[in-house]
C-alpha positions as CSV (number, residue, x, y, z in Angstrom):
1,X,-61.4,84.8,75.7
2,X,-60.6,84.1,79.5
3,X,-60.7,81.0,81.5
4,X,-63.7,78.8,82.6
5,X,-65.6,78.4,79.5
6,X,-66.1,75.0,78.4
7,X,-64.5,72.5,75.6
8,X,-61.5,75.0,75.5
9,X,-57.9,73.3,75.6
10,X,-56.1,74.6,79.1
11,X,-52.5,73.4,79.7
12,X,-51.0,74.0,83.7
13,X,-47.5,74.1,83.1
14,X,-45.9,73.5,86.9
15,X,-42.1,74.6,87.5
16,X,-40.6,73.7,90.6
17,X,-36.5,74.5,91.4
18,X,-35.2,72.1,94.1
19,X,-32.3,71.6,96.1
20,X,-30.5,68.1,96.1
21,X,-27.4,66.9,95.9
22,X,-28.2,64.8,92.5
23,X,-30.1,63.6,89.8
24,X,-30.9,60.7,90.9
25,X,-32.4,62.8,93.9
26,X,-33.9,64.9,91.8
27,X,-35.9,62.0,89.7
28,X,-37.2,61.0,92.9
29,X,-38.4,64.3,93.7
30,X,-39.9,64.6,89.6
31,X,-41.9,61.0,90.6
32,X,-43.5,62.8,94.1
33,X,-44.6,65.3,92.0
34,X,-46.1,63.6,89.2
35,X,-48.1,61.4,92.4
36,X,-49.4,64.4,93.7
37,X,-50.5,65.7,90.7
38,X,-52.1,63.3,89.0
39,X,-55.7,63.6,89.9
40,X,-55.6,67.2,88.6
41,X,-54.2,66.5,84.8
42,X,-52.4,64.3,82.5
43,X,-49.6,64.8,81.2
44,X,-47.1,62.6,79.0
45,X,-43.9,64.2,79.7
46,X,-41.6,65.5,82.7
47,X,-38.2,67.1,82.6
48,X,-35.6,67.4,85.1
49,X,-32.7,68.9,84.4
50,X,-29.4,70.8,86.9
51,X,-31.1,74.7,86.9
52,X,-27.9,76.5,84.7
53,X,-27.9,79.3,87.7
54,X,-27.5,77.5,90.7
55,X,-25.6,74.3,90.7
56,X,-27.2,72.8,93.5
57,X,-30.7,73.7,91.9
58,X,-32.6,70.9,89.5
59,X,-35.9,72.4,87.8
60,X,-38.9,70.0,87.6
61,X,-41.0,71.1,84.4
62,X,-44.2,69.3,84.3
63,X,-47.1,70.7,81.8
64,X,-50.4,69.3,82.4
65,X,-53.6,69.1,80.5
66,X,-56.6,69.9,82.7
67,X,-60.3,70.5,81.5
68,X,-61.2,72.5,84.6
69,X,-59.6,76.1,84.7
70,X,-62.0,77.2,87.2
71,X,-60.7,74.5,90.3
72,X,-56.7,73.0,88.2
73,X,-55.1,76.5,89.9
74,X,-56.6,75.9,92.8
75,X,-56.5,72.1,93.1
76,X,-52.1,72.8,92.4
77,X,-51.9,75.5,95.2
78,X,-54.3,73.4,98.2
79,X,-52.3,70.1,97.4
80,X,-48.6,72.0,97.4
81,X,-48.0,75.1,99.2
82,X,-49.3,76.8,102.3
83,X,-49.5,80.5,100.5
84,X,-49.0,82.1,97.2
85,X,-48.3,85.0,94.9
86,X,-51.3,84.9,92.0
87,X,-51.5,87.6,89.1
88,X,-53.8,87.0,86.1
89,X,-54.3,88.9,83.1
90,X,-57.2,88.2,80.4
91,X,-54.8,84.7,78.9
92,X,-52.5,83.9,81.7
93,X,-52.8,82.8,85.3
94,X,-50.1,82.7,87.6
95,X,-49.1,81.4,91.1
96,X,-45.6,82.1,93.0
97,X,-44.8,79.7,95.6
98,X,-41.0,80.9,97.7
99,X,-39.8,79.1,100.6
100,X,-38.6,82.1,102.3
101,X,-42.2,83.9,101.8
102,X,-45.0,81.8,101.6
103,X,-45.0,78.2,104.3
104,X,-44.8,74.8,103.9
105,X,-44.7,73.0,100.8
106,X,-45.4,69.5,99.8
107,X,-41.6,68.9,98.7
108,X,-40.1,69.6,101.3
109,X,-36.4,70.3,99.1
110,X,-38.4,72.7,97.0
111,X,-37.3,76.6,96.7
112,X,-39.7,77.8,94.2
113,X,-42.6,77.4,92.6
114,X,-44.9,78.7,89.2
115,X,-48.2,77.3,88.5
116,X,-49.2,78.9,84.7
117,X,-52.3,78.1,83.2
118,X,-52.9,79.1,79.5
119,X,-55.1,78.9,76.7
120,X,-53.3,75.4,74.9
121,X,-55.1,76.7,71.7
């Protein structure tokens, strides 16, 4: 099928893992995120929870709904990180974002990122 055509149901499922000392911190970190990506989808849920690997870890899991495959992706990536790892096949699209490989990023407490847009059909 691929990306771009129109009408078709695309969800941008965003993972970030970041480092902070609770989950109160964490929440706060959840709410910059949701700000800063708001104008690309919508999206009625957000989870937070400690990352079961590394205690000082919380993963942010936020899955938007966006009706533009051709610029969410790229919308994600300009607004969060300096540089990034991208592989696509003919139903996935993915996007890496690592603090020790690839820059700046808009959280500054983040350690890693995945961008993954899907077909939501």
């Amino acid at each position: 099928m691929g990306f771009g055509m129109s009408g078709e149901s695309l969800r941008l499922s965003v993972h970030v893992y970041i480092e902070v000392d609770s989950l109160p911190d964490a929440l706060e970190q959840a709410g910059k995120l949701c700000r800063l990506l708001g104008e690309i989808g919508f999206s009625m849920e957000c989870h937070v929870e400690r990352y079961w690997k590394i205690p000082t870890y919380y993963s942010i899991t936020l899955p938007l709904t966006v009706s533009d495959a051709a610029t969410s992706v790229e919308q994600a990536k300009r607004l969060l990180g300096e540089r990034w790892a991208t592989s696509r096949t003919e139903e996935l699209l993915s996007a890496v974002w690592d603090y020790r490989l690839h820059g700046n990023f808009a959280l500054p407490l983040a350690r890693w990122c995945e961008l993954q847009l899907d077909h939501g059909g």
